[in-house]
C-alpha positions as CSV (number, residue, x, y, z in Angstrom):
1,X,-5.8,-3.3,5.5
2,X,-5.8,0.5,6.4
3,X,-7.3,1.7,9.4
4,X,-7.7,5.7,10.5
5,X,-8.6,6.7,13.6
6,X,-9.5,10.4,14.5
7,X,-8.9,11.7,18.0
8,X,-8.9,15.4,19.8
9,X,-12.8,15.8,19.6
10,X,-14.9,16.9,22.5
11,X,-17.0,19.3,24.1
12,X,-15.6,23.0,23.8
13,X,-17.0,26.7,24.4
14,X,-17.9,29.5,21.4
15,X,-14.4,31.0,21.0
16,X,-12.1,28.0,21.8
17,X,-10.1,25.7,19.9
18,X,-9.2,21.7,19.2
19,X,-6.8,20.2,17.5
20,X,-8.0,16.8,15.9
21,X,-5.5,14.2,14.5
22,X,-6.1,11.4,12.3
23,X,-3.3,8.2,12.1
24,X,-3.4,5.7,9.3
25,X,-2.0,2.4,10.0
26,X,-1.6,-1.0,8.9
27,X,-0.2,-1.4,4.9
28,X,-0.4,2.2,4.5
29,X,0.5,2.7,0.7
30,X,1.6,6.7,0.2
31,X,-1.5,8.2,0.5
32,X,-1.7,11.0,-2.7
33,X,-4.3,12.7,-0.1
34,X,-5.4,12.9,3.0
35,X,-8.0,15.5,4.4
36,X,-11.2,16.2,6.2
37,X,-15.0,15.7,6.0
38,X,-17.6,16.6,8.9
39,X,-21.6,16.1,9.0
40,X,-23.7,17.9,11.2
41,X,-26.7,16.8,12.6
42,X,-29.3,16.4,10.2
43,X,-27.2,18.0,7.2
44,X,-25.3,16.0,4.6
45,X,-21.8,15.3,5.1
46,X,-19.5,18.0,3.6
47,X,-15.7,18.1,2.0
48,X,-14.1,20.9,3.6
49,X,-10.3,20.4,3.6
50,X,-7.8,18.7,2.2
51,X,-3.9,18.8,1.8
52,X,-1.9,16.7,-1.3
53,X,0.7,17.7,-3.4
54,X,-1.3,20.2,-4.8
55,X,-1.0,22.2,-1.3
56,X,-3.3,22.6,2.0
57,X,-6.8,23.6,1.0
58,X,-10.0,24.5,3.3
59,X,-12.6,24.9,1.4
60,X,-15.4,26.1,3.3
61,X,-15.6,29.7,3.2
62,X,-16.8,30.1,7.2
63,X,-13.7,28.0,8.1
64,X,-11.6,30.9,6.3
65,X,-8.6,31.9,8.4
66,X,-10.2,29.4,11.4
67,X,-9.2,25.8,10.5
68,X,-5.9,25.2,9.5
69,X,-5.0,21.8,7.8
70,X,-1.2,20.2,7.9
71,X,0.2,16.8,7.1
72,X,2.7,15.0,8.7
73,X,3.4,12.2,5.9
74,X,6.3,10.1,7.7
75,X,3.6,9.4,10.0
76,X,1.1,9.3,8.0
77,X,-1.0,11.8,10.0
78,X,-3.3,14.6,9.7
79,X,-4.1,17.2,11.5
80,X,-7.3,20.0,11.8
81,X,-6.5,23.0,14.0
82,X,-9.8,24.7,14.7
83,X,-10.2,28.3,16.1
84,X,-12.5,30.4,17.6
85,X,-14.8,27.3,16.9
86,X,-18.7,28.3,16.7
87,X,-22.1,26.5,17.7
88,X,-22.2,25.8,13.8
89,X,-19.2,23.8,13.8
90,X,-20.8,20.9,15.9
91,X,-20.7,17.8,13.9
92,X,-18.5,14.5,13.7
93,X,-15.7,15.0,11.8
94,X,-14.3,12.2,10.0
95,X,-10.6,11.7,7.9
96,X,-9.7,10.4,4.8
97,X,-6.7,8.6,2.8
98,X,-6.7,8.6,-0.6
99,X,-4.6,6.4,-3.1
100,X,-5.4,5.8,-6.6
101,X,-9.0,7.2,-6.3
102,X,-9.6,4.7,-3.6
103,X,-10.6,6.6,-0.2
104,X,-10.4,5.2,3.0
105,X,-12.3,6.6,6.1
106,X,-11.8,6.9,9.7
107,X,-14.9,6.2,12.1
108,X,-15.1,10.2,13.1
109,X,-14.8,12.3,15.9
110,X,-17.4,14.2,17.2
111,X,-17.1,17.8,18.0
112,X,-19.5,20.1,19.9
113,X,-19.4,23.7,20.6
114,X,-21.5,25.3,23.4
115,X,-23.2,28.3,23.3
């Protein structure tokens, strides 16, 4: 069994910055992926970063030079540093593992930005 758990959401102001963390545990195989999701409210949830051996990725082009992704594979950890975080960027974020297209998912984190 795998379990992720997400942690470092919260409440924060226009401008500021968090720095969420996801930890997989139990028999933890060697993930080939891990990265993150986030759904905001009343929006579908979107794929937005990700970081394998193919590199770190963000793919979501008003995250651009604000959200950095990095890996910490010996304990099998992944992080999100968000910057300058905007009112848009409110939404629970949630982390996945991937081995052998089989994803597991962490139960999210919810982030808010204030106005």
């Amino acid at each position: 069994q795998v379990h992720l758990v997400e942690s470092g959401g919260g409440l924060v102001q226009t401008g500021g910055s968090l720095e969420l963390s996801c930890l997989a545990s139990g028999k933890t195989p060697s993930f080939s992926a891990m990265g993150w999701y986030r759904q905001a409210p009343g929006k579908e949830r979107e794929w937005f970063a990700d970081v394998s051996s193919a590199g770190a990725k963000i793919f979501l082009d008003s995250a651009e030079g604000r959200f950095t992704i990095s890996r910490d594979s010996a304990r099998n950890t992944v992080y999100l540093q968000m910057n300058n975080l905007k009112p848009e960027d409110t939404a629970v974020y949630y982390c996945y593992a991937e081995v052998f297209l089989t994803q597991y998912w962490g139960q999210g984190t919810q982030v808010t930005v204030s106005s």
